[in-house]
C-alpha positions as CSV (number, residue, x, y, z in Angstrom):
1,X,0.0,0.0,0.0
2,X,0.7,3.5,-0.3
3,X,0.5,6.1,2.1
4,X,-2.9,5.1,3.9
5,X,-3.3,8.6,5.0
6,X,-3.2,10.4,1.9
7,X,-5.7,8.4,0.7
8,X,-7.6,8.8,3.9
9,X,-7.4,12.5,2.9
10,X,-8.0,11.7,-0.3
11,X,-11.3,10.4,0.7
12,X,-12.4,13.4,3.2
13,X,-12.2,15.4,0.1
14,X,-14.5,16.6,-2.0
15,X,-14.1,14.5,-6.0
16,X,-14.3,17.7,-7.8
17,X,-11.4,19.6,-5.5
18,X,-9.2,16.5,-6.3
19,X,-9.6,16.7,-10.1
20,X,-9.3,20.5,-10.1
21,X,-6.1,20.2,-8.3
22,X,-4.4,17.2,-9.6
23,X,-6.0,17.4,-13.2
24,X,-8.7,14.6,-14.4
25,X,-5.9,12.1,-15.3
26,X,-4.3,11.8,-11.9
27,X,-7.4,13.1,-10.2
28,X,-9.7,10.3,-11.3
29,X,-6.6,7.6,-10.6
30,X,-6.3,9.0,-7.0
31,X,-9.6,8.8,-6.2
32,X,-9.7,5.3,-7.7
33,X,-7.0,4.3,-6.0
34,X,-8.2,5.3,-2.6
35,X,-11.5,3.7,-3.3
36,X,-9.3,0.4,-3.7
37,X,-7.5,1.1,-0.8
38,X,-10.4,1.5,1.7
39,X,-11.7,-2.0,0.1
40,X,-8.7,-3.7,0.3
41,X,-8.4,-2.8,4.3
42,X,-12.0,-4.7,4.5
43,X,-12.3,-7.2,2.3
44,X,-8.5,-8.4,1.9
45,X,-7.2,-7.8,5.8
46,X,-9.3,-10.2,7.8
47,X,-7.7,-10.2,11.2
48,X,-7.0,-6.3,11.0
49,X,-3.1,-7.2,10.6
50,X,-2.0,-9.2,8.2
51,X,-3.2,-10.0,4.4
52,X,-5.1,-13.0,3.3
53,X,-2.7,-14.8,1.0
54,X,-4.2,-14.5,-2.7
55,X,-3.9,-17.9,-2.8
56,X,-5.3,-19.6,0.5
57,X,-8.6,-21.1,0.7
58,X,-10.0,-18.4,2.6
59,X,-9.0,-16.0,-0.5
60,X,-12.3,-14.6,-1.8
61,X,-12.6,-13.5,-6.1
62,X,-13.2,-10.3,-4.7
63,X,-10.1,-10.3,-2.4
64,X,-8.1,-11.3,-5.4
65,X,-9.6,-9.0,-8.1
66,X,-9.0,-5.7,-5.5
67,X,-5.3,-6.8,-4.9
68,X,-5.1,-6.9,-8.8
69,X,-6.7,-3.5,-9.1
70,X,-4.3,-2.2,-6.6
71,X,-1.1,-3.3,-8.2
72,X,-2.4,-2.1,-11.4
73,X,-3.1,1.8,-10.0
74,X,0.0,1.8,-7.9
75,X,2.2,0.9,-11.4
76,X,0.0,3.5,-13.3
77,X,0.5,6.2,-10.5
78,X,4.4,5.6,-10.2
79,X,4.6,6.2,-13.9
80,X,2.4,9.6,-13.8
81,X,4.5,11.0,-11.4
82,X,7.8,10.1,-12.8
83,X,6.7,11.7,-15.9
84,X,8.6,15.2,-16.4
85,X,5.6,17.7,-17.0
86,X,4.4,16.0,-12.9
């Protein structure tokens, strides 16, 4: 994960401030992002400490398909930010 509590602030504020101030590219992957992020505490860390291993029995579709979304955002965010015009 990234920093949980940008996102957290990320999700206090308002979708249209976050667009305006990090453009609709970024905006709409932050938002996204922290979406995923707030998921991923509830559906993918059961015991409120570790992850459920993708791969155990106990692994849900959902758990598996929000850990994919996850890595997916975080690569497309990485490469947003390294860009020179960010």
């Amino acid at each position: 994960m990234l920093n949980q509590e940008f996102f957290e602030e990320i999700r206090k504020k308002d979708s249209t401030d976050i667009l305006n101030h990090f453009g609709p590219k970024i905006g709409k992957l932050l938002l996204r992002h922290a979406d995923l992020e707030d998921k991923f505490n509830t559906v993918c860390v059961e015991d409120g400490v570790k992850m459920t291993p993708l791969d155990s029995e106990f692994s849900t579709e959902e758990a598996r398909q929000i850990a994919t979304e996850i890595k997916l955002t975080t690569a497309k965010m990485v490469r947003e930010f390294q860009a020179p015009e960010n």
